[in-house]
C-alpha atoms as an extended CHARMM CRD file, in Angstrom:
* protein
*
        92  EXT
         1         1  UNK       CA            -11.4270000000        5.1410000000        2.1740000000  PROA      1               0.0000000000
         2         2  UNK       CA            -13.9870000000        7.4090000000        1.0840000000  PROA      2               0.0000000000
         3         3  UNK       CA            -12.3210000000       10.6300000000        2.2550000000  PROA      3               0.0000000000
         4         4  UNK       CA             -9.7170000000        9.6550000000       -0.1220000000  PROA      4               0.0000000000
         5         5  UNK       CA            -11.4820000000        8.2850000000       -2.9970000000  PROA      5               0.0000000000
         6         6  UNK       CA            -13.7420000000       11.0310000000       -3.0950000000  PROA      6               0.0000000000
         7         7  UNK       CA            -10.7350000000       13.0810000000       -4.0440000000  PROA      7               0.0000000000
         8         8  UNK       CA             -8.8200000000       11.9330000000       -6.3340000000  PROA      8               0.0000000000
         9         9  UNK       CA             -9.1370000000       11.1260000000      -10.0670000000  PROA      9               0.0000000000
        10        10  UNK       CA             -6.4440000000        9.2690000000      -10.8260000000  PROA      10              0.0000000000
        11        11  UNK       CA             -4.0620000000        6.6710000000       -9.2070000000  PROA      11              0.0000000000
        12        12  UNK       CA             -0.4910000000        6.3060000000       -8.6880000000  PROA      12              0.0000000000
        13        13  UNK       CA              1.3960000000        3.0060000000       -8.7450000000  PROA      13              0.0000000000
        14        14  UNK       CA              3.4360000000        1.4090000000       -6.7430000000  PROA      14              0.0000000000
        15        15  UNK       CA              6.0990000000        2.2610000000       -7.4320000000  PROA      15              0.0000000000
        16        16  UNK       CA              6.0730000000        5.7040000000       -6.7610000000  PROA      16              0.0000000000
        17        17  UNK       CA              6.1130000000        5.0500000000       -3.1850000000  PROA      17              0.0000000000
        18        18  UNK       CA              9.5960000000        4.2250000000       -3.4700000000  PROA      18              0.0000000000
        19        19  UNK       CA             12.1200000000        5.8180000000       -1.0340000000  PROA      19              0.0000000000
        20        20  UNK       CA              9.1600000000        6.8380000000        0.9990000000  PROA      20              0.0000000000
        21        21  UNK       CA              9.0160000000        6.8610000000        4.9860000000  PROA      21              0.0000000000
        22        22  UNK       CA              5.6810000000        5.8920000000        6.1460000000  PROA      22              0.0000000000
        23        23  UNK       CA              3.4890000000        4.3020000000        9.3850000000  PROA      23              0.0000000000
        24        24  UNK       CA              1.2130000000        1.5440000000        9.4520000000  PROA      24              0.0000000000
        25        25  UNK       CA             -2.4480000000        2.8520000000        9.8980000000  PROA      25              0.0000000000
        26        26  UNK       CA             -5.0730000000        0.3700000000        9.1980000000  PROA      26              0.0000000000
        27        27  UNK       CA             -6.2250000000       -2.6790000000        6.7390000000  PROA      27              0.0000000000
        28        28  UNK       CA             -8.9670000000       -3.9180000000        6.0610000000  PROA      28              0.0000000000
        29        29  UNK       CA             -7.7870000000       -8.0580000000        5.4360000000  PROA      29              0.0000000000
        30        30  UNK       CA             -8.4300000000      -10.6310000000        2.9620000000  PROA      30              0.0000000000
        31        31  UNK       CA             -6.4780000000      -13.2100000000        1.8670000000  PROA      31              0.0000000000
        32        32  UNK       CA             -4.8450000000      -11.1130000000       -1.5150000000  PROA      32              0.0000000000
        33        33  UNK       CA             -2.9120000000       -8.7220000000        1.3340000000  PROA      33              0.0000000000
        34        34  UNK       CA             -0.0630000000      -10.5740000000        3.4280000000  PROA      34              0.0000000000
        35        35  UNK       CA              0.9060000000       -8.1510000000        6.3360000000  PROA      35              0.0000000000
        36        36  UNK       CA              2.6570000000      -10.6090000000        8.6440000000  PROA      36              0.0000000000
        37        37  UNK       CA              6.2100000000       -9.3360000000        8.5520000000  PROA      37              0.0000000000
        38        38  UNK       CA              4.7450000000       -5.8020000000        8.8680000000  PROA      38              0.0000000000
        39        39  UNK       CA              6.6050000000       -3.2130000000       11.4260000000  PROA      39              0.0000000000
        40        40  UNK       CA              3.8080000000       -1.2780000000       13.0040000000  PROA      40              0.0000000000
        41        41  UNK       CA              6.5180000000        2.0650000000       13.7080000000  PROA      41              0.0000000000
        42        42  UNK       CA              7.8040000000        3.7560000000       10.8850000000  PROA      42              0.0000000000
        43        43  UNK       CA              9.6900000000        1.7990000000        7.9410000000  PROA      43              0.0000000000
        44        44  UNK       CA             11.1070000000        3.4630000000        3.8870000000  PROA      44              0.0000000000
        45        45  UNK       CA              9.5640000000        1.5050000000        1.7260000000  PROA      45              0.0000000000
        46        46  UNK       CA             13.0020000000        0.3180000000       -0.4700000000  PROA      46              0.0000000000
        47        47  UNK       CA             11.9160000000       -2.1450000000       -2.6060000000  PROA      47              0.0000000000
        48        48  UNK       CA              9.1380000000       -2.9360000000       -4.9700000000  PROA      48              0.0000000000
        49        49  UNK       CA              9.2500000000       -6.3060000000       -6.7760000000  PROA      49              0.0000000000
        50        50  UNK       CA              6.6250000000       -7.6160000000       -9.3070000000  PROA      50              0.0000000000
        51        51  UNK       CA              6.2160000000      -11.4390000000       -9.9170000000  PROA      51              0.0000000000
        52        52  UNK       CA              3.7460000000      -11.7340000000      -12.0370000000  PROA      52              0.0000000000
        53        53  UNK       CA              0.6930000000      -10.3180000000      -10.7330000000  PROA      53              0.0000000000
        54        54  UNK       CA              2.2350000000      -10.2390000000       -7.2200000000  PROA      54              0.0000000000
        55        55  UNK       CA              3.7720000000       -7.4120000000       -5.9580000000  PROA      55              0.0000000000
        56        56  UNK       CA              6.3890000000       -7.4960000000       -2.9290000000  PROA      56              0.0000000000
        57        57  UNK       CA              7.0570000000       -4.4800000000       -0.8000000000  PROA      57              0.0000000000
        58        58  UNK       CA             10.6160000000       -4.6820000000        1.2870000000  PROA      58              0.0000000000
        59        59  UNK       CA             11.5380000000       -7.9500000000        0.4500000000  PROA      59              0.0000000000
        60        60  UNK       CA              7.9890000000       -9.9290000000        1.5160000000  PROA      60              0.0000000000
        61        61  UNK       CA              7.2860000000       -7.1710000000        4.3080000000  PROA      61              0.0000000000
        62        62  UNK       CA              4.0710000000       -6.4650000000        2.2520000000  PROA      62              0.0000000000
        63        63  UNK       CA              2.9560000000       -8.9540000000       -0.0800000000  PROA      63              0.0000000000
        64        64  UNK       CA             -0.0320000000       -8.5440000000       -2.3100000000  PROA      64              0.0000000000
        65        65  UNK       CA             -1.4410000000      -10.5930000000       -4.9490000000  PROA      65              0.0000000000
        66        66  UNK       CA             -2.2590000000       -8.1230000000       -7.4350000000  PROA      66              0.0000000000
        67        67  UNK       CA             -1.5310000000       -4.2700000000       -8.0180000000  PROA      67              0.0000000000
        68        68  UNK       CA             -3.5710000000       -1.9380000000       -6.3980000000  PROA      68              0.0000000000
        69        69  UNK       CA             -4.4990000000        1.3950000000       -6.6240000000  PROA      69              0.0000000000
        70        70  UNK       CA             -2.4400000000        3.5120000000       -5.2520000000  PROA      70              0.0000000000
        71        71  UNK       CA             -4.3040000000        7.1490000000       -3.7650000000  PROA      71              0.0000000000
        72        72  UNK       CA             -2.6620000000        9.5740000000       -1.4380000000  PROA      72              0.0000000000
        73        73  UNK       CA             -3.6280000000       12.9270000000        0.0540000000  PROA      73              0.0000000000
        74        74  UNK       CA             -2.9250000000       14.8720000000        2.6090000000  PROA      74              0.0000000000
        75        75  UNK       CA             -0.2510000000       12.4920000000        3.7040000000  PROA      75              0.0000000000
        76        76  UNK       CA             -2.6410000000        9.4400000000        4.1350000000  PROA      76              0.0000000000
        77        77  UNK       CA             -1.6120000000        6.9800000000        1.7720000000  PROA      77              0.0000000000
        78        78  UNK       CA             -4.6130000000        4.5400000000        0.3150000000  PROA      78              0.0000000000
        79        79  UNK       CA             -3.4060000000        0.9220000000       -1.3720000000  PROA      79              0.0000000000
        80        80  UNK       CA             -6.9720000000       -0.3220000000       -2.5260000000  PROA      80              0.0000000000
        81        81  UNK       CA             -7.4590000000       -3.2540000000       -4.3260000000  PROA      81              0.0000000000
        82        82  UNK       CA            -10.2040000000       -4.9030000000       -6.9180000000  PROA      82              0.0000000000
        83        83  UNK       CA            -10.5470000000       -7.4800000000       -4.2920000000  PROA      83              0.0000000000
        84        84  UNK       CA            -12.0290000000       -5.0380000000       -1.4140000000  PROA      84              0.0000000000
        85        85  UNK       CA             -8.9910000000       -5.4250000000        0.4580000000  PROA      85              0.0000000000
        86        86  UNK       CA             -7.1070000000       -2.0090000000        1.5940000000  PROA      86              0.0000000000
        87        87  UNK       CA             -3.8530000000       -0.6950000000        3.1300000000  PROA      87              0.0000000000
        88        88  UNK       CA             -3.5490000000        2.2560000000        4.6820000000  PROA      88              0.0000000000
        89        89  UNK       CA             -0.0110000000        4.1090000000        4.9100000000  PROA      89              0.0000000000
        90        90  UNK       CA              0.9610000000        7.3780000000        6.7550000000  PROA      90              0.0000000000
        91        91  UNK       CA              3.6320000000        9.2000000000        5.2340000000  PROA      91              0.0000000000
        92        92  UNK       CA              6.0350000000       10.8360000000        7.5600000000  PROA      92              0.0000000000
């Protein structure tokens, strides 16, 4: 997280991950982060819905109870949330 953090100075939402092809690298859990539909190959990331606070990724594939910060670079893609929790996505 830090490697990624430490180099950006703003964050992206959601949203712009749209349309993407990524991997499933890592997470660190909590109970704000629902990952138990999640593909561990590849998968586009086609859908973003917000609920309220919630925000569904692929129809319930990723499921997180608020928005997080969204960070990428140098294809490694960081979701990090106020909670602690955190996703991380390679882009292929």
């Amino acid at each position: 997280m830090a490697t990624v953090e430490a180099h950006h100075k703003c964050s992206a939402s959601v949203e712009q991950l749209l349309g993407r092809q990524v991997r499933y690298q890592k997470h660190k859990p909590g109970r704000h982060l629902s990952l138990e539909r999640l593909s561990l190959g590849s998968f586009r990331i086609e859908t973003v819905h917000r609920f309220g606070d919630r925000v569904v990724l692929n129809d319930g594939l990723i499921v997180m109870e608020n928005a997080p910060a969204v960070m990428e670079r140098e294809g490694r893609i960081a979701l990090l949330f106020a909670t602690g929790e955190e996703l991380y996505l390679n882009a292929e």
